[in-house]
N, C-alpha and C positions, 0 to 999 in steps of 0.2 A: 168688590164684593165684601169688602173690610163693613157698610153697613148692615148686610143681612147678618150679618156674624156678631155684631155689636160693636165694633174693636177699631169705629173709627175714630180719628184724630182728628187735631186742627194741621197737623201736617199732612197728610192726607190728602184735606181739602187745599192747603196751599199748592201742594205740588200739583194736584187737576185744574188750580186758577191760574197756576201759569201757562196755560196751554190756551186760555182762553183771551181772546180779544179783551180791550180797554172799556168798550162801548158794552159789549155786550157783560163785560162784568159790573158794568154801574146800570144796564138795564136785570143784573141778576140781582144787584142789591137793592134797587127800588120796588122791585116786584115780594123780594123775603122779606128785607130789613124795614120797609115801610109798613105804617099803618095806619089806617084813616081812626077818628075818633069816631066813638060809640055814641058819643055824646059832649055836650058844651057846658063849661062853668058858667055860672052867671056871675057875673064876677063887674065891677063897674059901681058907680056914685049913683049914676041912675039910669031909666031906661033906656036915654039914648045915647048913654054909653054900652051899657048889658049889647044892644043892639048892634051896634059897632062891633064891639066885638066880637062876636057870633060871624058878622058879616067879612072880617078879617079873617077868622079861622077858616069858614064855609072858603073863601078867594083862595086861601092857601092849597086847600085840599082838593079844590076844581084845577085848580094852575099844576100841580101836581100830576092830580089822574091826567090830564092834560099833557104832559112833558113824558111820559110812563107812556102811555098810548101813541104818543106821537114814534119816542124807541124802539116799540114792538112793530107798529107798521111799517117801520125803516129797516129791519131787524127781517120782519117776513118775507118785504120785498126784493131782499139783498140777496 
């Protein structure tokens, strides 16, 4: 209740992450501590580099939501 009160810590939350699984704390960090991007730099010499890497970042963040979803249906089913 230390949050509806305002008065919570990082100790706190350390002392409630010990009580929790390994799995399911690296599926708690991927789901808070991750974020997908809003948007792409263009950033490259030219288009079919810009392209690339668009296509690198976009692989990263499917392979991601990917391994996160894979967690939670292992996680549900459990």
């Amino acid at each position: 209740m230390a949050l509806k009160k305002g008065k919570l810590s990082i100790e706190d939350v350390a002392a409630e992450m010990k009580n929790v699984e390994p799995q399911q704390q690296m599926l708690l960090l991927n789901l808070l501590g991750g974020r997908l991007p809003l948007g792409h730099r263009m950033n490259g010499e030219d288009a079919s580099q810009v392209r690339r890497n668009v296509q690198d970042s976009l692989d990263r963040v499917l392979r991601r939501m990917r391994r996160v979803a894979e967690m939670l249906e292992s996680e549900l089913s459990s």
